[in-house]
N, C-alpha and C positions, 0 to 999 in steps of 0.2 A: 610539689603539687599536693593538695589538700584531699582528703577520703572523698568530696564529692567532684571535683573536677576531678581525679582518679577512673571514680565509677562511670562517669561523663567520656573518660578518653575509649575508657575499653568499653563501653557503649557501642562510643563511633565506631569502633576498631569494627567489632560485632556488626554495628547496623550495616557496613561498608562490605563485610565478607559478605552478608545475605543479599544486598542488592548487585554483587557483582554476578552472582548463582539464579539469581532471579531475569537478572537480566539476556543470563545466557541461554534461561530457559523458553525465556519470552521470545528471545532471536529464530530458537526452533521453534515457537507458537505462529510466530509470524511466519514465516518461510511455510509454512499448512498453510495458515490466513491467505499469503498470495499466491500459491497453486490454487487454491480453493477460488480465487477469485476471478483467475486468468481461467479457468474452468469455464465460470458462470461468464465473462465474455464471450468467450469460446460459441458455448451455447445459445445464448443472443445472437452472435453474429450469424449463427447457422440458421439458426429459426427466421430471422430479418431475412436471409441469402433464401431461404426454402418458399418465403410468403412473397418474394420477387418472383422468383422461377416458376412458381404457380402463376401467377399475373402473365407472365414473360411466354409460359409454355401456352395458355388461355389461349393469348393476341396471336400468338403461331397457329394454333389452330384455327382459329378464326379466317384466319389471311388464306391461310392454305382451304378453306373452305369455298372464301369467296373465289379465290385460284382457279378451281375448280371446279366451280357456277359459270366462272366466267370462260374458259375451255368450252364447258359445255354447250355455251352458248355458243360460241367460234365454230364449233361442230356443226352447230343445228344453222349455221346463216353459211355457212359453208355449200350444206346440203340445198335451202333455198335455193342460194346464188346461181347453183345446176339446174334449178327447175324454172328458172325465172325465164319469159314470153317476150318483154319489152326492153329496152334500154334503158328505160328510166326506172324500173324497177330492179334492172340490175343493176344500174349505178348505187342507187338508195341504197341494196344490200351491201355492196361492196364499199361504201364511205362507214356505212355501221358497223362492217365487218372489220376495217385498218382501224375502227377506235377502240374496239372491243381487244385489238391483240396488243396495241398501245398501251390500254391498262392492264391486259393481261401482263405485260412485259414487266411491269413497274409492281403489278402484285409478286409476280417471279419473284425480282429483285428484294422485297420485301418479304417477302417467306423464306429466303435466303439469309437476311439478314439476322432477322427473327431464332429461325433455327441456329444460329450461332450466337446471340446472344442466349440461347438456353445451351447450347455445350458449353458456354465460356461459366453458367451460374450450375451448371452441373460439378463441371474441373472444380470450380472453389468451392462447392459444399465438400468434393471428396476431398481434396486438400484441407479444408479443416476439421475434418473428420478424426483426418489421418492427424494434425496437431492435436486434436483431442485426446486420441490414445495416447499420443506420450504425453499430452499434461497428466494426464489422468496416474498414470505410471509412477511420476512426479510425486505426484500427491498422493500417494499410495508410499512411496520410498521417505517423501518428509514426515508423513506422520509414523511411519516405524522409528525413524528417527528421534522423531521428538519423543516419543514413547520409552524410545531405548536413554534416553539420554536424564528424562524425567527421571526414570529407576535409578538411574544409575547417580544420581545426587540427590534422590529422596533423604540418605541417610546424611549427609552430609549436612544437608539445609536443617535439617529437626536436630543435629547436634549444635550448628551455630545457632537458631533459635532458641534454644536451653541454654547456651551459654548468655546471649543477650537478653532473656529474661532474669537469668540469675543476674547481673552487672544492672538490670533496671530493679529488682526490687533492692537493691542497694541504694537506691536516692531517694531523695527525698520528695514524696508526692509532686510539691510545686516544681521542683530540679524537674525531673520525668515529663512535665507536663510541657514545660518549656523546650526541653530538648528534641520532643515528638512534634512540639510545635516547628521548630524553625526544621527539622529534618525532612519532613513533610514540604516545606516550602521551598527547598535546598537539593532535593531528588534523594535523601540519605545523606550531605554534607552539613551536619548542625553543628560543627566546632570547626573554626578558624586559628590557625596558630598569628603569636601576635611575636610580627618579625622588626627586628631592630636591623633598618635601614642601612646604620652609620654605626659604627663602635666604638666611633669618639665621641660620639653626641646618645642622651636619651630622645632618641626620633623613632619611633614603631611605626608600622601600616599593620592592618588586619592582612591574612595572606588569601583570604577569600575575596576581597573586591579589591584591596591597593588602597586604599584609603587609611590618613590618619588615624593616629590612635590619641586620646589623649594620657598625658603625665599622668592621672588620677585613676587611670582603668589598670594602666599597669601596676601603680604602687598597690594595688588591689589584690593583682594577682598575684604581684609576691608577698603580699602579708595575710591576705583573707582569703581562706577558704570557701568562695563565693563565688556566684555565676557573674560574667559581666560579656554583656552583650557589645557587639557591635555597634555603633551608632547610625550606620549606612547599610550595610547588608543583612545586621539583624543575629550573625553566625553567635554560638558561645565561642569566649575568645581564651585561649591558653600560652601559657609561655612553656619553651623546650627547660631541659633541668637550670642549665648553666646559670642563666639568664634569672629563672623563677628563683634560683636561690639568692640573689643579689638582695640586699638591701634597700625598702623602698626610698624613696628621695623626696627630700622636703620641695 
């Protein structure tokens, strides 16, 4: 292998250590991210459950009002009904007095109602109240975590990035430029080793898509110290020693 696909492999090697540390950093960013976000449901849902119960407790009041209008009136035709002279005036009272306890009965039933559906929006605000302190808890325990965890591979990550800055001022402008290229597009994978298929036959695939390789890219990379691209996935492609030291082929 040539000084620049050399500087290209311990590249990779480098850019592969750092995104594996980055990655495990980001795993404890997220795990914050989604406490933090079950949080902010959390609170939605309480707020939406609280601006119900207000509406919920309102109409309770209300009904238990009218309840209570309408009693009073039951009282006052009651009292009539005792003072009443004639039979047709006490019938009149007494047909308005069974309508008045009729709806009375059904306002009952409905303030009955009413007031259970405000324990039942009471129960689940405290209920999610109570999930709230332990998200919260949560979120409070992840981001120690990620904090502790940050420290604790601060130094590690600024020593592989010393390392893969040194291995990139070793190429050559255009080498570097291409290699940041396809890395970039790859998640950190910009070299593909170029694997021989058959060991009776020269037949290669790149090992990052499966795909042919042609006779001309290999005899390349065992004679020329030169980048050669993939044709389908774009990767820098390399041969292992055994292989790279062969002979190219007419």
């Amino acid at each position: 292998m040539g000084a620049t696909l050399d500087a290209l492999h311990r590249l990779q090697r480098f850019e592969m250590e750092l995104l594996a540390l980055r990655k495990k950093v980001e795993a404890k960013r997220r795990a914050v991210r989604g406490s933090e976000n079950r949080l902010k449901q959390i609170d939605a849902t309480i707020a939406a459950k609280e601006a119900q119960l207000k509406r919920d407790q309102a109409e309770a009041d209300r009904v238990e009002l009218d309840r209570k209008t309408r009693e009073a009136e039951i009282a006052r035709l009651r009292e009539a009904l005792n003072r009443t002279k004639t039979n047709k005036e006490y019938s009149a009272i007494l047909t308005q007095l069974n309508t008045d306890k009729a709806d009375a009965a059904k306002l009952e039933e409905h303030v009955l109602a009413m007031f259970g559906v405000v324990d039942e929006g009471k129960a689940a605000i405290g209920a999610l109240s109570e999930s709230r302190v332990k998200e919260a808890k949560r979120t409070e325990t992840f981001v120690a975590e990620a904090a502790r965890f940050e420290a604790s591979v601060r130094d590690e990550i600024e020593a592989v990035e010393a390392k893969r800055r040194a291995a990139a001022a070793e190429l050559p402008p255009s080498a570097l430029r291409i290699f940041e290229r396809v890395s970039e597009k790859h998640d950190g994978e910009a070299m593909a080793q170029a694997l021989q298929v058959d060991p009776r036959r020269e037949a290669f695939v790149c090992d990052g898509c499966h795909m042919s390789l042609t006779l001309e890219q290999i005899n390349a990379l065992r004679g020329r110290d030169e980048i050669q691209i993939c044709g389908t996935c774009g990767r820098i492609l390399f041969l292992d020693e055994p292989v790279a030291s062969m002979k190219p082929l007419n």
